[in-house]
KERODREN-998722 format. One record per atom (N, C-alpha, C): x, y, z. Coordinates in steps of 0.2 Angstrom, whole numbers, padded with zeros to 4 digits, always signed. Each point is the difference from the previous one (the first is absolute). Layout:
XYZ/...
***
This chain:
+0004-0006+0000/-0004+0006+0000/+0004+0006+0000/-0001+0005-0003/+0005+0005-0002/-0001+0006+0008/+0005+0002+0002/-0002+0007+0004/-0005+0005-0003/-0002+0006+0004/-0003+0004-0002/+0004+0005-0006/+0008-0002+0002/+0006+0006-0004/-0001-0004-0007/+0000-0008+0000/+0002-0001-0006/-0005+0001-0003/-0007-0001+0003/-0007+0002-0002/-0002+0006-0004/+0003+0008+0003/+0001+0006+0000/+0004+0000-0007/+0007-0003+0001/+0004+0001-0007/-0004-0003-0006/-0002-0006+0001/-0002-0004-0007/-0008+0007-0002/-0002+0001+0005/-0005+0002-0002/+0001+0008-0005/+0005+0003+0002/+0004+0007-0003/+0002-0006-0009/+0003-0002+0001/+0003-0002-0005/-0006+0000-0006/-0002-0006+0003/-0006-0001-0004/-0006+0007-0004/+0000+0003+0004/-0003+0006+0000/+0005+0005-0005/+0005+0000+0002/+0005+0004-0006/+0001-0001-0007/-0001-0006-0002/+0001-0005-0004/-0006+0001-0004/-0006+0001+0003/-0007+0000-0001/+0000+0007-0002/+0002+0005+0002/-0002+0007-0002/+0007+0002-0007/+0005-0002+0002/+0002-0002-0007/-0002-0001-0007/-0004-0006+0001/-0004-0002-0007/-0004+0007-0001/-0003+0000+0006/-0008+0004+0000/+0004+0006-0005/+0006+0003+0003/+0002+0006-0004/+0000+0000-0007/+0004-0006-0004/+0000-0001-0006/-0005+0000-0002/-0007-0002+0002/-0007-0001-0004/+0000+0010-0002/-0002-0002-0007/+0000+0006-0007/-0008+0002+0002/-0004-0003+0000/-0008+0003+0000/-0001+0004+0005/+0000+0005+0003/-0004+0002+0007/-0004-0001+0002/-0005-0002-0003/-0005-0002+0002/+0000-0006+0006/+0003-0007-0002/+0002-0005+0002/+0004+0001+0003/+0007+0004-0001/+0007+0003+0005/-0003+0000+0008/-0006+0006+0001/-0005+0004+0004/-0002-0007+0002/-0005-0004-0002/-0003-0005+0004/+0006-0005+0002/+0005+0000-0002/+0002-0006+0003/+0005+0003+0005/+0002+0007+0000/+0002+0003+0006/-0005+0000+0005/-0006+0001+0000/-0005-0001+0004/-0003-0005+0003/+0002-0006-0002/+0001-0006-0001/+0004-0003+0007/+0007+0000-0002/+0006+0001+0003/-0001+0004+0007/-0004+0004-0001/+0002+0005+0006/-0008-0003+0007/-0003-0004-0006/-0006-0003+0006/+0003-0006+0002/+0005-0005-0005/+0001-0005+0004/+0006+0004+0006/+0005+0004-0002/+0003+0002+0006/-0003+0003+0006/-0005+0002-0001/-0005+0003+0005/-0001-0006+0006/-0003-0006-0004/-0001-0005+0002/+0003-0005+0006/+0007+0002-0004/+0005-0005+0005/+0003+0006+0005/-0001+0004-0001/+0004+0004+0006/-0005+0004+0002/-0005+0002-0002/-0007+0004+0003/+0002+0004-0002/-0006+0007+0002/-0001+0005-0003/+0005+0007+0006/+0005-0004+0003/+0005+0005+0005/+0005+0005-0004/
***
């Protein structure tokens, strides 16, 4: 079972990784939704603090 720390880092990683892509998307329209996307599930796992 991983610590909270390794929890915290896997979870930045993945999330940076994730907004990465999201920047390259060319459409705005999608760009926006999937920023918004992104931003509900990190909402999610860390709450709204």
């Amino acid at each position: 079972m991983a610590t909270s720390e390794e929890a915290r880092d896997a979870l930045y990683e993945l999330i940076t990784s994730e907004a990465e892509r999201v920047a390259r998307i060319e459409d705005d329209e999608l760009r926006n939704e999937s920023i918004e996307s992104l931003a509900n599930a990190y909402r999610q796992v860390v709450g709204d603090a």
